[in-house]
Every structure is written in structure tokens, then in C-alpha cells.
C-alpha positions as CSV (number, residue, x, y, z in Angstrom):
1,X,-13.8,2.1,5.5
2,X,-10.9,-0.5,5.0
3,X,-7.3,0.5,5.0
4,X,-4.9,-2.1,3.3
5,X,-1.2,-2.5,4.3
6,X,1.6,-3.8,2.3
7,X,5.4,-3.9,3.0
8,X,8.1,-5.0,1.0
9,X,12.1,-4.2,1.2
10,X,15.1,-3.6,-1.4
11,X,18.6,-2.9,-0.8
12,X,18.9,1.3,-0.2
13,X,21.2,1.6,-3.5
14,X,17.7,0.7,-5.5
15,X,15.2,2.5,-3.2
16,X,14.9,5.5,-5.5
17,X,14.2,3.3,-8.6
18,X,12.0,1.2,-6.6
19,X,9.6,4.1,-5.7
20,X,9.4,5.5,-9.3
21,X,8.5,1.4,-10.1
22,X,5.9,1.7,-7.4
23,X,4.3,4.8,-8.7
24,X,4.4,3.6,-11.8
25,X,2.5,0.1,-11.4
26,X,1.1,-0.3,-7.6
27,X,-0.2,3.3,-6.9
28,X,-1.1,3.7,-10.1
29,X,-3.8,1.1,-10.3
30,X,-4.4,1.7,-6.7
31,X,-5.7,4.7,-7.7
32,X,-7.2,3.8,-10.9
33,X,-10.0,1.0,-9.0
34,X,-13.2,2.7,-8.0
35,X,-13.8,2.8,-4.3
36,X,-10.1,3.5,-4.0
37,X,-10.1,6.7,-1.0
38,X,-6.6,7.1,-1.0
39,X,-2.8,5.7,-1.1
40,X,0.2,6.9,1.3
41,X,3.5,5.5,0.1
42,X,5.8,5.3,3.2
43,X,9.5,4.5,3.4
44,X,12.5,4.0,5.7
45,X,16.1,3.6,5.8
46,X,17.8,1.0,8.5
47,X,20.8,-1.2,7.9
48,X,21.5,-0.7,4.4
49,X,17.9,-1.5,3.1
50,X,14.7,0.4,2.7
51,X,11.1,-0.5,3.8
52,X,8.5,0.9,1.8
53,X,5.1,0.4,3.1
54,X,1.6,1.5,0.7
55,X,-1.0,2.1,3.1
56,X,-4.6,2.4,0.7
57,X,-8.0,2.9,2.2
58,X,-11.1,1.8,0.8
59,X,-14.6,2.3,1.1
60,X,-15.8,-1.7,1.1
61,X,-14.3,-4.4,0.5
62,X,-15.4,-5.8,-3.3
63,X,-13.3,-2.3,-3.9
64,X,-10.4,-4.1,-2.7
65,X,-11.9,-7.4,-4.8
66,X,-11.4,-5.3,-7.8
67,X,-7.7,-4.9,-7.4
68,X,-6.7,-7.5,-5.4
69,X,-8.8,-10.3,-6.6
70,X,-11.2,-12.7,-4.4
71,X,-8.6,-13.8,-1.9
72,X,-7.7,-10.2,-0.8
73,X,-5.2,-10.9,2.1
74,X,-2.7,-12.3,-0.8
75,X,-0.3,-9.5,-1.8
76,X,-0.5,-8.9,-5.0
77,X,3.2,-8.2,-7.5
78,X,4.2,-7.2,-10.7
79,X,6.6,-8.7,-12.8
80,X,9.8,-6.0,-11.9
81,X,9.2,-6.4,-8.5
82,X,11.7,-9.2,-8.9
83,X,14.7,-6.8,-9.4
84,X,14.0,-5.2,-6.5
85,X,12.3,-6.8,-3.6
86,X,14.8,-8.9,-1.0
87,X,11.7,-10.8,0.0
88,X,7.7,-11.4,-0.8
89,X,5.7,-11.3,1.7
90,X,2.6,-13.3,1.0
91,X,0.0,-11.6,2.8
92,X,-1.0,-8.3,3.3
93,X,-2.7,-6.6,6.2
94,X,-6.5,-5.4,6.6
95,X,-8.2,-3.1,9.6
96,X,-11.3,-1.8,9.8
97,X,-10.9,2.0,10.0
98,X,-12.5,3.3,13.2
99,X,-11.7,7.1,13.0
100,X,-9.7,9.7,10.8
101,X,-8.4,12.7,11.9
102,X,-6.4,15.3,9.8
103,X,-5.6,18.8,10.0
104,X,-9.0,20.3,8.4
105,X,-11.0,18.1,11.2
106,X,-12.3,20.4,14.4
107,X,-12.8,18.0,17.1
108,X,-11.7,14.7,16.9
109,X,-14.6,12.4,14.8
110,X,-14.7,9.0,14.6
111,X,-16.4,6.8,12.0
């Protein structure tokens, strides 16, 4: 399993309409590409801008292919991020995952 991590930041004032853009363009065809396992969209407030963060995992990585394209450490943006992001980032982040543990597990397992 791969987990994926982008970042990007706005000014707070747009961090509401930000998120709806997000759920409207990046989760939503994070979710939509097979071999997609999941998406957490994270945020948080310091110095009068917001960091959002989308944290996907994946189960291999022509998964990620699919979405991102070939070179899969380039972030990838749509068009309205432009009214919104302070900065783009070029790169996004990549780990193997090497264990999960939620609520529902018993004893801790790892992958």
C-alpha cells in the first residue's frame, strides 16, 4: 500500500470555499480511480492562512499512474486552484505504508 501526501495553503477568509473546491475536483476523482483505498482531507488554521493537506492511500502504484500520470511525484492542479492557493508546490510526497491501525483492529497489525 502507498499513501500519497499533498499540501497546499489559502488565506483563512477562502478556506471554506476552498474545501467545497477540493471535494468537488481533487477527492472526487481521487475517489473515482480504481485502486484508490481511501482519502482524508486535513486542515489547519495558523497565522491567518489554512493548510489543507489530502492524504490518499493506494494499493500499487500504476493506481496512482492513473490519476496522477507517469511522473507521479508532480502534484497534480486544477484550473480554480489559482483563486485560491498562495503557493504550488511542485511535488507531492510518497511512503510505503508499513502498518494501519484503526479502532475495529485488536492487536496492533502491521502490513
Amino acid at each position: 500500500m502507498i499513501a500519497r501526501l499533498w499540501r497546499g495553503e489559502t488565506r483563512t477568509e477562502d478556506a471554506d470555499a476552498y474545501e467545497q473546491l477540493l471535494q468537488a475536483t481533487g477527492v472526487r476523482d481521487y475517489r473515482a480511480t480504481p485502486g484508490n483505498l481511501g482519502v482524508w482531507l486535513l486542515r489547519q488554521r495558523h497565522n491567518g492562512r489554512t493548510e489543507f493537506a489530502l492524504l490518499t492511500l493506494w494499493d500499487r502504484r500504476e493506481s496512482i499512474e492513473a490519476f496522477a500520470g507517469k511522473q507521479i511525484e508532480l502534484a497534480r492542479y486544477y484550473d480554480e486552484d489559482k483563486d485560491y492557493l498562495l503557493d504550488f508546490r511542485k511535488t507531492v510526497e510518497h511512503f510505503d505504508v508499513a502498518g494501519v491501525w484503526d479502532a475495529a483492529s485488536k492487536p496492533a497489525q502491521a502490513l
